[in-house]
VEXDREN-2710 file (C-alpha; in Angstrom, 1 decimal):
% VEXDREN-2710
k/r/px/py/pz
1/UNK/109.8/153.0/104.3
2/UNK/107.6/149.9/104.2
3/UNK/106.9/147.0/107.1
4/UNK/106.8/144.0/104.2
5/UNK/106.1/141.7/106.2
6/UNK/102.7/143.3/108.2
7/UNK/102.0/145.9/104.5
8/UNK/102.7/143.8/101.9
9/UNK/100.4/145.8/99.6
10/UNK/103.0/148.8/101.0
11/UNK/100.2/151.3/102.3
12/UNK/101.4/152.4/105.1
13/UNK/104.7/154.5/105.1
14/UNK/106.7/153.9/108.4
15/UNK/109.1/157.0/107.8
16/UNK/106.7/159.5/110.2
17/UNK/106.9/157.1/112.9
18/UNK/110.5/155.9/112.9
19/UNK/112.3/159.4/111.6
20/UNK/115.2/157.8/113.4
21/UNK/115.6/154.7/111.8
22/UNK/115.1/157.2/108.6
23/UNK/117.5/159.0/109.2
24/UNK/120.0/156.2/109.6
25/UNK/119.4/154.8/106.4
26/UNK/119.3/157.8/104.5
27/UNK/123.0/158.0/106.5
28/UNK/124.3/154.8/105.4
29/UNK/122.9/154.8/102.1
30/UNK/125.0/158.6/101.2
31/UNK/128.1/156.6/103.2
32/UNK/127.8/154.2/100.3
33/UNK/127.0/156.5/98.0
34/UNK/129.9/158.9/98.7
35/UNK/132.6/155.8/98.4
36/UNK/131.1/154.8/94.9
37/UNK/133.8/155.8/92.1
38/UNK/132.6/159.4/90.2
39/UNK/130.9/159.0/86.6
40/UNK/133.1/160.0/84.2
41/UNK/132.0/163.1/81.9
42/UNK/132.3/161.4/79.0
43/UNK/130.2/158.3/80.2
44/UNK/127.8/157.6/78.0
45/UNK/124.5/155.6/78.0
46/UNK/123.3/152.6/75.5
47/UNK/120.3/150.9/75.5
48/UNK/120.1/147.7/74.2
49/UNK/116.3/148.2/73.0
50/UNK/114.2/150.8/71.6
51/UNK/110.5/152.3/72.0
52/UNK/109.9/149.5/69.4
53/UNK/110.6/147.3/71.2
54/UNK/108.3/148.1/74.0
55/UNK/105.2/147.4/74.5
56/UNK/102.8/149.4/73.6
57/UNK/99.6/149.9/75.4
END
């Protein structure tokens, strides 16, 4: 949990010093998440690129 606009480089996590506010998002994010449809079992997964066509370092 990030102040953008004081840490833009992100250093400073905020979540020790606002546990509430935390908290509330971590509340409203498994509200969402608990209303989102279930993944089917046989859902599957295709990428539309390989390892080849990464790059490479």
């Amino acid at each position: 949990m990030f102040n953008i606009t004081e840490d833009a480089r992100e250093g400073a996590n905020r979540a020790k010093v606002e546990p509430a506010r935390l908290d509330a998002m971590k509340q409203s994010w498994l509200a969402w998440n608990d209303s989102m449809p279930a993944i089917p079992a046989d859902a599957e997964v295709k990428l539309g690129y390989s390892t080849k066509d990464m790059p490479q370092r």
